[in-house]
C-alpha positions as CSV (number, residue, x, y, z in Angstrom):
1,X,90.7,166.4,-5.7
2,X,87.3,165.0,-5.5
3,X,85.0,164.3,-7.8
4,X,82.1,166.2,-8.5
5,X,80.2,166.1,-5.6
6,X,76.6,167.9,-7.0
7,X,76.4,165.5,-10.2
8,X,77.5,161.8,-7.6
9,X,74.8,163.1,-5.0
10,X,72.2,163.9,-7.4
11,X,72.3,160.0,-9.5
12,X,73.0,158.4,-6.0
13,X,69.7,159.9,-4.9
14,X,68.4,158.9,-8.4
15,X,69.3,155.4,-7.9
16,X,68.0,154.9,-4.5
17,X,64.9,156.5,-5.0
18,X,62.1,153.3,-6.3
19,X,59.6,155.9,-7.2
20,X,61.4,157.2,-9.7
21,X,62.1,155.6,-13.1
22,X,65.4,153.5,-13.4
23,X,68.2,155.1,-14.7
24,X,69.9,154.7,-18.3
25,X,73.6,154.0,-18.6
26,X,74.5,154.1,-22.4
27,X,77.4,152.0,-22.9
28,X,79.9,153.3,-24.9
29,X,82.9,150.8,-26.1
30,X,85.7,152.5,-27.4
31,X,87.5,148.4,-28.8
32,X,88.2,146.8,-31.4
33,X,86.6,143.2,-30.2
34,X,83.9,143.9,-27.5
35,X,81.1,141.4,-28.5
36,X,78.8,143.1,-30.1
37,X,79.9,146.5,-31.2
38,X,83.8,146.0,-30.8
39,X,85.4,148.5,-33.7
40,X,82.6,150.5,-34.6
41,X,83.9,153.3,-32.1
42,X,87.2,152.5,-31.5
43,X,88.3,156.2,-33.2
44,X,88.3,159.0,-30.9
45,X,85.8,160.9,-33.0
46,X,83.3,158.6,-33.6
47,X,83.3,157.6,-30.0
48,X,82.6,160.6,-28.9
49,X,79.7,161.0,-32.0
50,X,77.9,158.1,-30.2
51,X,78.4,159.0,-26.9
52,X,76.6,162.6,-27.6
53,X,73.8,161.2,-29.4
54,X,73.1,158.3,-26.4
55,X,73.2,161.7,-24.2
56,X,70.1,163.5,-26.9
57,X,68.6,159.9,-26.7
58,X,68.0,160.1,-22.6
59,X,71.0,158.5,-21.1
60,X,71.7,159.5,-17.7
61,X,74.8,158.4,-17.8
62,X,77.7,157.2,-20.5
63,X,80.1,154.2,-19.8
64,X,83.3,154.8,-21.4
65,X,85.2,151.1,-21.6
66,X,88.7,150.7,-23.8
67,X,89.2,147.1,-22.7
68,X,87.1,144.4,-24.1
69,X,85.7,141.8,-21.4
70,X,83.6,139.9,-23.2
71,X,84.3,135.9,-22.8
72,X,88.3,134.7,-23.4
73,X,89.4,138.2,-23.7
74,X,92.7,139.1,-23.5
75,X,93.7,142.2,-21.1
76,X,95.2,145.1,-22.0
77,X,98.0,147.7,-20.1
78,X,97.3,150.6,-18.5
79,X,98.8,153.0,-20.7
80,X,97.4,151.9,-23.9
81,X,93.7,151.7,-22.0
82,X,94.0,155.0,-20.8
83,X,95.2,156.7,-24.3
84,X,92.0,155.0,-25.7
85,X,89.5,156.1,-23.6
86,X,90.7,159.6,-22.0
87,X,90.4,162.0,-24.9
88,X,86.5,160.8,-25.1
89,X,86.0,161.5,-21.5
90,X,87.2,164.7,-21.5
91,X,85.3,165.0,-24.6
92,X,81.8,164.2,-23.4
93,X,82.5,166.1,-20.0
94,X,83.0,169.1,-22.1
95,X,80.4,168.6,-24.3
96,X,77.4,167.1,-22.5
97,X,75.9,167.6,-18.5
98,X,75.5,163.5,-18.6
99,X,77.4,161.7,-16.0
100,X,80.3,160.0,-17.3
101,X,81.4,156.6,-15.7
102,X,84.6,154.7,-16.8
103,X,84.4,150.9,-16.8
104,X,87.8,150.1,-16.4
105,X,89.7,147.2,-13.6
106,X,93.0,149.3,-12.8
107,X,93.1,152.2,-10.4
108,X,95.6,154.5,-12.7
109,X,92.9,154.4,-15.7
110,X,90.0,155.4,-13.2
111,X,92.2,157.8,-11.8
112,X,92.9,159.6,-15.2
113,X,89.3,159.7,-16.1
114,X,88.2,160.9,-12.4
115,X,90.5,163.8,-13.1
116,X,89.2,164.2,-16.7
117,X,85.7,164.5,-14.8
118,X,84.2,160.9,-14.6
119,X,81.9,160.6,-11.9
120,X,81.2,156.8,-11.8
121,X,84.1,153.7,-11.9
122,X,82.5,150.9,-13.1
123,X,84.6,147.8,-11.9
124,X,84.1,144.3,-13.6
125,X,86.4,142.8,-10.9
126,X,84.3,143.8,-8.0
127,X,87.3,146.0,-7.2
128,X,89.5,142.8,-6.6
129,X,91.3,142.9,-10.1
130,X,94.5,146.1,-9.1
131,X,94.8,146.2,-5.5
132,X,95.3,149.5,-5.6
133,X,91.5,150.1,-6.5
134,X,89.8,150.6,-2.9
135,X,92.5,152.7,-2.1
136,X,91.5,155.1,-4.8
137,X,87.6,154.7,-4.6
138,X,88.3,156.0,-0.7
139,X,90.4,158.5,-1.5
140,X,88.0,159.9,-4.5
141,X,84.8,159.4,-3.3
142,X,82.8,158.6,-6.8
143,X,79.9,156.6,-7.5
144,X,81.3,152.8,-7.9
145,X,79.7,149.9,-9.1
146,X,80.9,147.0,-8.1
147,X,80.5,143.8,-10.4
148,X,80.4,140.2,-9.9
149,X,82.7,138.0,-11.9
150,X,84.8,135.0,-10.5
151,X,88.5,135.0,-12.2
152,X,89.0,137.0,-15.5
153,X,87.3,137.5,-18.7
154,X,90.4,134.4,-19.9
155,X,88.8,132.1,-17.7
156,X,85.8,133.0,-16.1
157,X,83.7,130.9,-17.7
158,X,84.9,128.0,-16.2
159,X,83.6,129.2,-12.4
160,X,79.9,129.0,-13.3
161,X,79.9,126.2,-9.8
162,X,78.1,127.6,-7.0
163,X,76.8,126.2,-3.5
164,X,73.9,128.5,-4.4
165,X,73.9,130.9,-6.9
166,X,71.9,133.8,-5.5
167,X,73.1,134.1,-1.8
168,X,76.8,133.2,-3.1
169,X,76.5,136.2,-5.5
170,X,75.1,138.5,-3.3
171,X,77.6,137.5,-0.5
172,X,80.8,137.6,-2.8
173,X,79.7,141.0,-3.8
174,X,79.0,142.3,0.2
175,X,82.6,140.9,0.7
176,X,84.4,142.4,-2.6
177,X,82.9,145.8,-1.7
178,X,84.5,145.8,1.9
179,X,88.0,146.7,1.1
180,X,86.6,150.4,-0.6
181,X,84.2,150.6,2.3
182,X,86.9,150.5,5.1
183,X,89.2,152.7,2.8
184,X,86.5,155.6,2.9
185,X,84.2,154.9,0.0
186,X,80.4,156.5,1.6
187,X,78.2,153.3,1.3
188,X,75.5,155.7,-0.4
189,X,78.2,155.9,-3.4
190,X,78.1,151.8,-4.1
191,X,76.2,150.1,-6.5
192,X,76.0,146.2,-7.4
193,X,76.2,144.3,-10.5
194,X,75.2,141.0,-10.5
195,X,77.1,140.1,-13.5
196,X,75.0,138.9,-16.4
197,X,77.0,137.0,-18.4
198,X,80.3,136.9,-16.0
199,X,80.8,133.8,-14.4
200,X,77.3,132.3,-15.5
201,X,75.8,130.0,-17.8
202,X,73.2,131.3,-19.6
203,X,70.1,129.0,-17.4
204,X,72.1,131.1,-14.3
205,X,71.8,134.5,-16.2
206,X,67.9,133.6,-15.9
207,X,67.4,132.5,-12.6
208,X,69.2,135.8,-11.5
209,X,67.2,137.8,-13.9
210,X,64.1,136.3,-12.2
211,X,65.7,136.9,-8.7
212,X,66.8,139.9,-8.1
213,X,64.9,140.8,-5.3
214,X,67.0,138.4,-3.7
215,X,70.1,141.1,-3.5
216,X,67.4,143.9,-2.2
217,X,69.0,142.4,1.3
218,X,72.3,144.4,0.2
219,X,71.1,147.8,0.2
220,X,72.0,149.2,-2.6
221,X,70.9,150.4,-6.1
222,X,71.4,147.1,-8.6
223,X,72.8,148.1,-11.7
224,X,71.7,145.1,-14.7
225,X,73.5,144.8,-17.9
226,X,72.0,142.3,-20.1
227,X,71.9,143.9,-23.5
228,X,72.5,141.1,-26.6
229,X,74.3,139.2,-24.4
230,X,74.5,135.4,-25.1
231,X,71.6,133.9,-23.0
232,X,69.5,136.1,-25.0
233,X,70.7,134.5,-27.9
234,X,70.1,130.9,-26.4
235,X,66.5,132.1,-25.7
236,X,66.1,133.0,-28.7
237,X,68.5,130.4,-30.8
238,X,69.9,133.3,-32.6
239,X,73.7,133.8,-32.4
240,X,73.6,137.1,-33.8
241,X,73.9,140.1,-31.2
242,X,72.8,142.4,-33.7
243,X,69.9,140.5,-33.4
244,X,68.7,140.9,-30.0
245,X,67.3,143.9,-29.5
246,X,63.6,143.0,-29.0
247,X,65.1,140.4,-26.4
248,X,66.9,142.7,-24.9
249,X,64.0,144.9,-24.3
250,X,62.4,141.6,-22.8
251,X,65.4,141.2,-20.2
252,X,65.6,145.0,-19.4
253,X,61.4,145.1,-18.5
254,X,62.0,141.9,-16.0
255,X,64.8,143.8,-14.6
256,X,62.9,146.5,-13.7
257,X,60.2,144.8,-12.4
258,X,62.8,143.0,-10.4
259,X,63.9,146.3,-9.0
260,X,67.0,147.0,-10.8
261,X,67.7,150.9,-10.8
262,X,70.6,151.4,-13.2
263,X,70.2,149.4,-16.9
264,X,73.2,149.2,-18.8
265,X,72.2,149.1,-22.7
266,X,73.5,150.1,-26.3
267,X,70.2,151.4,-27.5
268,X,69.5,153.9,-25.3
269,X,66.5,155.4,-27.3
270,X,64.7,152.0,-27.4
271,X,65.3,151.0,-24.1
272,X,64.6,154.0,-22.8
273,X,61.1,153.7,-23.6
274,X,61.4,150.0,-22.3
275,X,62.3,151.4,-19.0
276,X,59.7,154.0,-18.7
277,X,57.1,151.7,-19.4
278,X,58.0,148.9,-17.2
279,X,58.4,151.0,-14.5
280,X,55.0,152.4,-14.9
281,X,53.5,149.3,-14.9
282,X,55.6,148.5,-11.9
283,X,54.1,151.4,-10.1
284,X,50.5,150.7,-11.3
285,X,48.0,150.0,-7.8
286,X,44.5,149.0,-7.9
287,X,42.7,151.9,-7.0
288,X,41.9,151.0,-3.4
289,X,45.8,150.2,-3.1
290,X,46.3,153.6,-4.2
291,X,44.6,155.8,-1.9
């Protein structure tokens, strides 16, 4: 069974199109621990609550996640993740016309939310975590973002080394996304994700923030998820997430203007209009430019 091939063509087009405004992914993080809003929708209804309101708010699309991967997490099973997170899918596929994605690492929970009518897997690993991931993504055909992250949320923090960070990032990703490729994933479905905050120190999350025009030689859509995440708090010397929104809009604007075309944010209202905005100004030509 594939996925639904009108909603994957019509965001893929979405994303690969520079004239048009970036797209929204909402996240929605049905834990008890992620970093910043770990237990506030961690019941089935209240998940579902949010992820209908980010949907009246603008989101193109919703990430469902039931395993936290924020720093030293611990993983979960398969099972458990998939009990957490498949009633809301199957909820907000019924309920909204948003494309839901599923940010999970193993191929049975994607597979359970594809059938329940996700359209995107979102993949932390870069597809590298279950080996039985490519398999899937060929077989299925969805949208698929592919992350960069070196080890596991236990220990990635302690492969922040690089020859050199931006062409060792974008090459890892090229070569992570090769197995799904030559299993029968379409190219135009793939998306990258540099990995803010995955494998990085906070300077690193900067200098790829400033560069990412440097994975345009990749050719695809970049997907950026930098909201309240830690550098932000360095910037800022505020160790409070739930005190980095106005940062947060800071990071989102330079991704646009860097050419990201997915952001991956909790306030989808406020970044919306971030996103809108930046992209406008992004667009803007002198008038003899223009003609």
């Amino acid at each position: 069974m594939l996925v639904a091939v009108k909603q994957v063509r019509s965001i893929a087009e979405k994303a690969a199109d520079p004239n048009r405004p970036p797209l929204v992914m909402g996240v929605l993080n049905v834990t008890p621990d992620s970093f910043y809003d770990g237990g506030r929708y961690a019941e089935t209804d209240a998940a579902i609550a949010h992820g209908l309101e980010m949907a009246r708010q603008g989101a193109d699309l919703i990430d469902v996640g039931g395993e936290s991967t924020r720093p030293c997490a611990l993983p979960m099973d398969g099972p458990a993740e998939t009990a957490r997170v498949l009633p809301v899918v199957e909820a907000l596929v019924h309920r909204s016309d948003k494309a839901i994605s599923i940010d999970t690492r193993r191929a049975e929970v994607a597979e359970a939310a594809l059938d329940a009518g996700a359209v995107v897997v979102n993949d932390v690993s870069g597809f590298t975590y279950d080996p039985a991931m490519p398999g899937l993504l060929g077989r299925r055909k969805p949208l698929a973002v592919a992350m960069h992250m070196r080890g596991t949320p236990e220990d990635m923090q302690s492969h922040t080394r690089y020859d050199s960070l931006l062409n060792d990032v974008a090459d890892e990703l090229w070569e992570r996304a090769q197995p799904a490729l030559e299993a029968g994933l379409p190219l135009e479905n793939l998306f990258f994700d540099p990995g803010i905050g995955f494998s990085k120190t906070w300077q690193q999350n900067l200098v790829l923030l400033n560069n990412l025009d440097s994975l345009a030689r990749l050719g695809r859509p970049i997907l950026v998820g930098a909201s309240r995440k830690s550098f932000i708090g360095h910037v800022l010397n505020n160790l409070d997430p739930a005190r980095r929104l106005f940062g947060t809009a800071g990071a989102v604007a330079m991704a646009v203007a860097g050419g990201a075309r997915i952001l991956r944010v909790h306030d989808v209202a406020e970044m919306r209009d971030a996103i809108l905005v930046a992209h406008a100004i992004s667009q803007a030509l002198p008038e003899d430019e223009a003609a």
